[in-house]
C-alpha positions as YAML, in Angstrom:
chain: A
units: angstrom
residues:
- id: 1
  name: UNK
  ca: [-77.27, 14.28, 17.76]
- id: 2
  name: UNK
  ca: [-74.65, 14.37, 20.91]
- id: 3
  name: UNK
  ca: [-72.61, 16.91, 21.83]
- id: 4
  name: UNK
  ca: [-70.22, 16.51, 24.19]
- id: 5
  name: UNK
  ca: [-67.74, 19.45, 25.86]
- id: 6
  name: UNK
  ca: [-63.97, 18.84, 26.35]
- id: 7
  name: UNK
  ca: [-65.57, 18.67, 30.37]
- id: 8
  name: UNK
  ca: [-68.03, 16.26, 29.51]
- id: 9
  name: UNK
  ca: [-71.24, 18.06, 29.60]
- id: 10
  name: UNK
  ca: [-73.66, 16.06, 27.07]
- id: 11
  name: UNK
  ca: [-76.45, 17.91, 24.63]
- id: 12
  name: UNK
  ca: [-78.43, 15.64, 23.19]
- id: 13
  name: UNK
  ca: [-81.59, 15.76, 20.91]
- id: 14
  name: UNK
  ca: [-83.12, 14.48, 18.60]
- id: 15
  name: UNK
  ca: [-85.99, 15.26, 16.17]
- id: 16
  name: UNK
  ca: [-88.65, 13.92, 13.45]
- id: 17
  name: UNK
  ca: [-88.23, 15.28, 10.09]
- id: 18
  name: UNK
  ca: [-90.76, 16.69, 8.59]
- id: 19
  name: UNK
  ca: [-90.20, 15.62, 5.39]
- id: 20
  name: UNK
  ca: [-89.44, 12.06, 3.85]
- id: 21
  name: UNK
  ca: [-86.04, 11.48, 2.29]
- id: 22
  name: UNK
  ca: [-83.08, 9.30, 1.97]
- id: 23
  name: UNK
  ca: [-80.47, 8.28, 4.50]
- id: 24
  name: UNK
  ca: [-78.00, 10.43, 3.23]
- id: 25
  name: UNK
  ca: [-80.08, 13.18, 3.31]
- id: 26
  name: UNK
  ca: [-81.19, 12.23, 7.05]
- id: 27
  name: UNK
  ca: [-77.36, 12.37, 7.97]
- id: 28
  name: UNK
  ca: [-76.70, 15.80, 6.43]
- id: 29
  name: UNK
  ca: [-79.47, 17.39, 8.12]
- id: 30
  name: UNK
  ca: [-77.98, 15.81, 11.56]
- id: 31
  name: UNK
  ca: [-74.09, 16.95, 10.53]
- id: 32
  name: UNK
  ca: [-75.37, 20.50, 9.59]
- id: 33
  name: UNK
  ca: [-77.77, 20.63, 12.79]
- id: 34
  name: UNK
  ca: [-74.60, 19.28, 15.07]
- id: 35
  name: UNK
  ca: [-72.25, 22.18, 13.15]
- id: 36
  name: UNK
  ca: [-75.20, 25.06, 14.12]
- id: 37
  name: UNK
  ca: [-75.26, 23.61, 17.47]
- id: 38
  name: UNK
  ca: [-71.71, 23.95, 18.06]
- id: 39
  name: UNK
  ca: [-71.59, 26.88, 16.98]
- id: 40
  name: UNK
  ca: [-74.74, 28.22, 19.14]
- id: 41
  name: UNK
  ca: [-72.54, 26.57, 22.14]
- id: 42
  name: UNK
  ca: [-69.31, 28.97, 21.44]
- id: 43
  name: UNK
  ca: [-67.41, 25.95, 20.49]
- id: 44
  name: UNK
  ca: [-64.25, 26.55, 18.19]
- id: 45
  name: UNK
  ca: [-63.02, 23.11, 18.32]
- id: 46
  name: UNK
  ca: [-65.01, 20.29, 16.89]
- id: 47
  name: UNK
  ca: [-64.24, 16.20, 16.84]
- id: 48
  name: UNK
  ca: [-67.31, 15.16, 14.57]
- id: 49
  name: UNK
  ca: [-67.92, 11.59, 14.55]
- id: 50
  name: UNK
  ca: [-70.67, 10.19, 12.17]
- id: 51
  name: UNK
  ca: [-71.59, 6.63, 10.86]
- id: 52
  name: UNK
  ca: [-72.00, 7.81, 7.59]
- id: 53
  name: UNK
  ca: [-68.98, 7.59, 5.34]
- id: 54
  name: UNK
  ca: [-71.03, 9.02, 2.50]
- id: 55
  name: UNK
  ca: [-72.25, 12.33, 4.23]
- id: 56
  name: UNK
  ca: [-68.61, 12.64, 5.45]
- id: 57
  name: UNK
  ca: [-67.03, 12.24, 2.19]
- id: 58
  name: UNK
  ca: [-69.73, 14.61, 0.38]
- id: 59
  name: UNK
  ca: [-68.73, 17.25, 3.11]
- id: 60
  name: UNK
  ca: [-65.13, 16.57, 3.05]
- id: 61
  name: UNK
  ca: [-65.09, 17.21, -0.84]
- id: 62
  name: UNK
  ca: [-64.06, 13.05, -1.44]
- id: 63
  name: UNK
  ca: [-67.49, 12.33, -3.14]
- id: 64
  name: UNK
  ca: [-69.90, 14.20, -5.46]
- id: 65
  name: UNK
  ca: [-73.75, 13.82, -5.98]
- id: 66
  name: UNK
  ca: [-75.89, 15.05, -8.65]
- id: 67
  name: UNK
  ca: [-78.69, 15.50, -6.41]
- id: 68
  name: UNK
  ca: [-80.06, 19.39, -5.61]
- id: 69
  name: UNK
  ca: [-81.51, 18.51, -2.21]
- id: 70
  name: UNK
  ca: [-77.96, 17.09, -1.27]
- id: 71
  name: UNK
  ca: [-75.80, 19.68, -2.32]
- id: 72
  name: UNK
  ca: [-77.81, 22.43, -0.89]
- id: 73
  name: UNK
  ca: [-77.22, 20.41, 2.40]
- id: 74
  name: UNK
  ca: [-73.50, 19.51, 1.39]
- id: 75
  name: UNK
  ca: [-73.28, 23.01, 0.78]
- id: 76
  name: UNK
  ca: [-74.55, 24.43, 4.22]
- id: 77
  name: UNK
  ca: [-72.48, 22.22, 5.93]
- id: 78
  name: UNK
  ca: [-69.30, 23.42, 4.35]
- id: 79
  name: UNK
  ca: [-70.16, 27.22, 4.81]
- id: 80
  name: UNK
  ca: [-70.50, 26.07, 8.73]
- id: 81
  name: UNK
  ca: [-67.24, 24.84, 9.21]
- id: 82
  name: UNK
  ca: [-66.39, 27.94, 8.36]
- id: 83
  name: UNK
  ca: [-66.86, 29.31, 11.86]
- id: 84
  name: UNK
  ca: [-64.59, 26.63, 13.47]
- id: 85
  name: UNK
  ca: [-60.61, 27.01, 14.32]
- id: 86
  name: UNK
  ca: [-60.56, 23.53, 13.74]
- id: 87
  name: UNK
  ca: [-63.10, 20.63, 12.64]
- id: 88
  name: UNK
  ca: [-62.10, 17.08, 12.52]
- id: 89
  name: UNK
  ca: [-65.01, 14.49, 10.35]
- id: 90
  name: UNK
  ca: [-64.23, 11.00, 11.54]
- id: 91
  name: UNK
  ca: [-66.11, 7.80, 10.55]
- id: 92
  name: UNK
  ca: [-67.33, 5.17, 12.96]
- id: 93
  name: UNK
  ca: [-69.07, 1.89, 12.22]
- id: 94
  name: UNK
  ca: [-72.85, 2.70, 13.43]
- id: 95
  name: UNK
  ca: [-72.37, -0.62, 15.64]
- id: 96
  name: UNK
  ca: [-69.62, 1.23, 17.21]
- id: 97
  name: UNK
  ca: [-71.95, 4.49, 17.53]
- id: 98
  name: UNK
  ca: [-74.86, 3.62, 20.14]
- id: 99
  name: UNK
  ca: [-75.73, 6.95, 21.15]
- id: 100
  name: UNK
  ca: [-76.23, 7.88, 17.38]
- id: 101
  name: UNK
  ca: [-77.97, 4.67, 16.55]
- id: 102
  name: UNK
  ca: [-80.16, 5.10, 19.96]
- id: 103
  name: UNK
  ca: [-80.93, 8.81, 18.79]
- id: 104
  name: UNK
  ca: [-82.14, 8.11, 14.95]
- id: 105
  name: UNK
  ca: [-83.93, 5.65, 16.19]
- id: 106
  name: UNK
  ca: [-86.08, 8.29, 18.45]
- id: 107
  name: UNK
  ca: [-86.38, 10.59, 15.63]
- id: 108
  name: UNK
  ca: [-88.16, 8.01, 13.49]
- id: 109
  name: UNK
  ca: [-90.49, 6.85, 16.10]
- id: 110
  name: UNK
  ca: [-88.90, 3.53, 16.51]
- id: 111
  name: UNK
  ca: [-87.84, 1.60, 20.03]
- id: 112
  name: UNK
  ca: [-84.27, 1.31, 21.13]
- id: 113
  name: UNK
  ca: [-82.95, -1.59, 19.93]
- id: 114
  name: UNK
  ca: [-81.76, -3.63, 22.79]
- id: 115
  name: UNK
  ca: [-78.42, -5.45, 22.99]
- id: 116
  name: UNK
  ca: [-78.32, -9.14, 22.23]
- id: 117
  name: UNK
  ca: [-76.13, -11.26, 24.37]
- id: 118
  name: UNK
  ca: [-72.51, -12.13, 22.72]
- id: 119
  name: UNK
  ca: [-71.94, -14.89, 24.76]
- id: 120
  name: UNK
  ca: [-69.09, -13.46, 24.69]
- id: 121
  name: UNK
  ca: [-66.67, -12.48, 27.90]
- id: 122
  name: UNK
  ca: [-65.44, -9.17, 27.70]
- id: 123
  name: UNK
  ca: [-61.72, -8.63, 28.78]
- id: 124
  name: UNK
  ca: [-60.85, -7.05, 32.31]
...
């Protein structure tokens, strides 16, 4: 997970599970770790910005899942937005999300995946 202050400091970890589980599952712990962390940090404000539309949806109320394991997550993650003035869950494609992508890649043992050329130009 990243953190990043309105001045631009960056927090950054990232950490192997200690369990096996689904994606979903994967995500929530991350959203509920980056909602503890913020909250460790003083923040008040949060922009969270996550590749998974599912996790966001389940946490936003939009979606529903009979699974136990995910709604005690779901449900953690809701009582820590509590603490916040103001939380804003935004969804970003994961190719669109390299940090995130570079970080779940750590936490599962796996190399960074390295960029493969366009061949295209990018714009000045």
């Amino acid at each position: 997970m990243l953190l990043v202050s309105p001045a631009g400091q960056r927090s950054e970890t990232s950490r192997l599970m200690p369990c096996s589980g689904c994606n979903n599952e994967a995500e929530l712990h991350a959203l509920c770790a980056a909602l503890d962390l913020g909250r460790e940090l003083g923040a008040r404000h949060l922009l969270l910005r996550g590749d998974s539309a599912v996790g966001l949806d389940y946490v936003r109320g939009s979606d529903t899942t009979e699974i136990e394991r995910l709604q005690v997550l779901i449900s953690r993650a809701r009582d820590s937005l509590r603490h916040f003035e103001d939380v804003q869950l935004l969804w970003i494609p994961r190719h669109r999300n390299r940090d995130a992508d570079r970080l779940s890649r750590q936490a599962l043992g796996l190399a960074e995946k390295l960029r493969k050329p366009t061949g295209r130009r990018r714009r000045a």
